[in-house]
N, C-alpha and C positions, 0 to 999 in steps of 0.2 A: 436417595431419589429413586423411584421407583418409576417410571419411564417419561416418555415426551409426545406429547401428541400434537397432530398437525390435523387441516382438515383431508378429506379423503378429495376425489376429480385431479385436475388440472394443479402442474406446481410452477411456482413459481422465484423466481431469483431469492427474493426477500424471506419467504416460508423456508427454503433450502436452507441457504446460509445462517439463516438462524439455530434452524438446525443441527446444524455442520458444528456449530459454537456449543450448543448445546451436550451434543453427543460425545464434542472433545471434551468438554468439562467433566460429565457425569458415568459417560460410558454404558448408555442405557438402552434399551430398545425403543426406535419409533415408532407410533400407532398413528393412522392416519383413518380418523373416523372423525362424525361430530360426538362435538366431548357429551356431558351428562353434568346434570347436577352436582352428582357427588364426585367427578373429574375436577371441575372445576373449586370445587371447598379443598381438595386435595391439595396440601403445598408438596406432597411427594410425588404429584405427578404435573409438569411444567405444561402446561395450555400455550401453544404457540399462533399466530394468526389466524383466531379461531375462538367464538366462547362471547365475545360483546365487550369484555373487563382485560384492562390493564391495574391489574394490583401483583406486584413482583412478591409480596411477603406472601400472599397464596400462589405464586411460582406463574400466572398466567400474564399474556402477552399477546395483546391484539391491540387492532388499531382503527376496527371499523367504523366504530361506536364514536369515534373522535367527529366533530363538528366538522362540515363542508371547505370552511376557512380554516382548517387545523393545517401549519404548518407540515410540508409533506414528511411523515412521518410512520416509518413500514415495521415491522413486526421485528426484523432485523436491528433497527435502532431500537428498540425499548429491550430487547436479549442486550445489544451493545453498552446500552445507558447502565444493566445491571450487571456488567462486570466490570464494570468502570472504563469502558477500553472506548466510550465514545466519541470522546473529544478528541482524541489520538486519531482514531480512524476517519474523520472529518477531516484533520490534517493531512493524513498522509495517503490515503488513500481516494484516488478521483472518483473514481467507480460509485462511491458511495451514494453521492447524492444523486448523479443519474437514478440509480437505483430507488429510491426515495421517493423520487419522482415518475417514475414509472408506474410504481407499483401505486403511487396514491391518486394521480393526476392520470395515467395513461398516455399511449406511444401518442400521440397526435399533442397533446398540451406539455410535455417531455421534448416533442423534435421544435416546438417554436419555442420553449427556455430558453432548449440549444443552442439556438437561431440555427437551427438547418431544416432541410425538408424531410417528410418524415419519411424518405426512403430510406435514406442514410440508417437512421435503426438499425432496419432488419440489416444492413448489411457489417452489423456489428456481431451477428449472432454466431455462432460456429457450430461443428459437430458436437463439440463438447458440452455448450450448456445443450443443445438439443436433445443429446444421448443422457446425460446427468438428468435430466428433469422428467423426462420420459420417463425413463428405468424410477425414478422414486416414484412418481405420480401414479404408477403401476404395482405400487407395494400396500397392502395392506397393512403389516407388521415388517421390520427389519430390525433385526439383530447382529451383534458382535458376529465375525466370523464371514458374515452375505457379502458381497462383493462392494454393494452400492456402500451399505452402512459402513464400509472399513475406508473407502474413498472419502464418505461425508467426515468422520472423524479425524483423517489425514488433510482433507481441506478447512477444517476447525484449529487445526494445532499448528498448523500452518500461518494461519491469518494473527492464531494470539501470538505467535512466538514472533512475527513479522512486528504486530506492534508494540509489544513488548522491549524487543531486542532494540529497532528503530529510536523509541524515546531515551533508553539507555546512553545508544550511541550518539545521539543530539550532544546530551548531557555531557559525553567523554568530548566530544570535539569540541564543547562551548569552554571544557577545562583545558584544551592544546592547542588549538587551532587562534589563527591570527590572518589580520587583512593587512595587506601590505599595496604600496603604490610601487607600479615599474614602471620608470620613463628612458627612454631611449631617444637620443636625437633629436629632441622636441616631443616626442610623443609618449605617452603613461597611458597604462592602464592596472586594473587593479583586480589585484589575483586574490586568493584565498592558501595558506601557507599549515599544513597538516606537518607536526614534526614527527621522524619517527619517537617512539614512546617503548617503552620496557614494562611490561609486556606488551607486543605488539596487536591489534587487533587479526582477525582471519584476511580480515577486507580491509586493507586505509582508508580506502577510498569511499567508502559504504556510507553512506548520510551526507558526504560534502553538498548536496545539491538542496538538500532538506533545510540543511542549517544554514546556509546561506539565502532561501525561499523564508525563513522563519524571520532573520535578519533586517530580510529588506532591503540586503544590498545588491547594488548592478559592478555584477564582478562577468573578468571578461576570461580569467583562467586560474587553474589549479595546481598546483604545487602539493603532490602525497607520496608516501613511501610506496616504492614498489614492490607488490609483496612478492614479487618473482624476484626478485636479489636484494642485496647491499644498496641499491641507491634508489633512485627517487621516478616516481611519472609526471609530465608535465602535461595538460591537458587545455583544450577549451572549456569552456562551461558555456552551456545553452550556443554549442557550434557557433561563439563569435567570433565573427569577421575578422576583429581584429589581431587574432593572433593565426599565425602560418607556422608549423614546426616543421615545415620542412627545410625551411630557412638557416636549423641550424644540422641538417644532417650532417655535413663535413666535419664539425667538431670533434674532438679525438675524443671526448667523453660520454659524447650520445651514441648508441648502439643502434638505434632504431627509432625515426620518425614514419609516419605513416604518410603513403602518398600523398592523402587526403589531406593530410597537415593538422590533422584535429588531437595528436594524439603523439608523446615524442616518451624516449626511457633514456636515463643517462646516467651514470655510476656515482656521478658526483653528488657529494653529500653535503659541502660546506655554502651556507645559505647564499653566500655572496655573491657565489658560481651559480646558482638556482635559478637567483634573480638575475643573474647576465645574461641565461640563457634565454628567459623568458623574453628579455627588452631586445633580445636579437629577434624574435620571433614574430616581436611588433608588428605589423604591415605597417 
């Protein structure tokens, strides 16, 4: 691959981040000009939102050209579609399709999707993409080595390794993980149960929230090894009401519950004690 071209002016989220994918995959220099005939017949040089054609086997990727009623569909997603990594990042990632929508629709058809007003927006915006977008929009060429270009290819290898690693981990928790019912007193509710496993992950805890969103289930706490010692965390999921850990801080087992009660650690390892603690925690 012999480089990546974007158009030259104003950048934006979609053009970047594709970018950013790009530059991690191939490690090339970006040109930000409008392409040329012979750019675009080029499969060694990748045409990004910019050129009229979406044809991946000659490396280009825009979206303009797409019909008024084309589902929203940014330069971003067709780089995504051809590394396969689409359907993943649709899952897991929210940002997306705002993005999608912005870029193809604009902030005002974008904030009533939302359903909010379109101040809310800009008040999503930070120094960061301000300075990010800026500093590229201002580059004519960028290469290995330039400050921005080494940022974009670190926000590239970032994003794959994020869904990459993520779908892995679904996958390991859909082989160890189990839903269990805890009732105390009359009352149940229904946790999700991560056992530790040999070898251990860096994070236990890392996807519980994914694979249980993927599931479909209305789970009200979590049960994972704690990777700070020998025993286990006991958690809310989506801060429900229904469990209080503070409830069990006097236990000779629990080290530490949080004020807040969302969040408790205890040494004990054997499942039975797990789930007692959990049905003590019941409100």
């Amino acid at each position: 691959m012999k480089a990546i071209l974007t158009h030259p002016g104003s950048a934006h989220k979609d053009d970047f981040l594709a970018c950013c994918l790009l530059v991690a995959r191939h490690g090339v220099p970006v040109w930000r000009r409008e392409p040329t005939d012979e750019d675009l017949a080029d499969p060694r040089i990748v045409v990004v939102d910019v050129g009229g054609e979406h044809e991946p086997a000659k490396s280009n990727f825009d979206h303009h050209q797409f019909p008024r009623d084309h589902a929203p569909v940014c330069a971003l997603s067709l780089v995504l579609q051809d590394l396969g990594l689409y359907e993943d990042a649709r899952s897991f990632c929210e940002w997306l399709e705002p993005a999608e929508w912005f870029d193809t629709r604009g902030p005002f058809a974008t904030a009533e999707w939302l359903g909010v007003d379109r101040s809310i927006v800009n008040r999503l915006n930070s120094p960061i993409d301000i300075t990010l977008l800026r500093r590229f929009a201002q580059k004519r060429e960028l290469g290995p080595g330039e400050p921005v270009w080494e940022v974009m290819r670190m926000v590239g290898e970032d994003l794959v390794m994020y869904l990459r690693t993520l779908r892995e981990r679904l996958d390991y928790v859909a082989d160890h993980a189990s839903f269990l019912e805890v009732a105390e007193e009359g009352k149940s509710v229904r946790i999700l149960f991560m056992p530790r496993t040999d070898p251990m992950p860096d994070d236990p805890s890392s996807g519980l929230g994914r694979f249980i969103e993927s599931r479909g289930e209305n789970v009200a706490g979590l049960i994972y090894p704690d990777r700070r010692g020998g025993g286990y965390g006991l958690s809310r999921h989506e801060d429900s009401a229904l469990l209080d850990f503070t409830r069990i801080i006097d236990e000779a087992d629990v080290h530490f519950a949080h004020a807040r009660g969302f969040v408790a650690k205890t040494s004990a390892t054997d499942l039975d004690r797990l789930v007692s603690l959990v049905g003590r925690a019941i409100v």
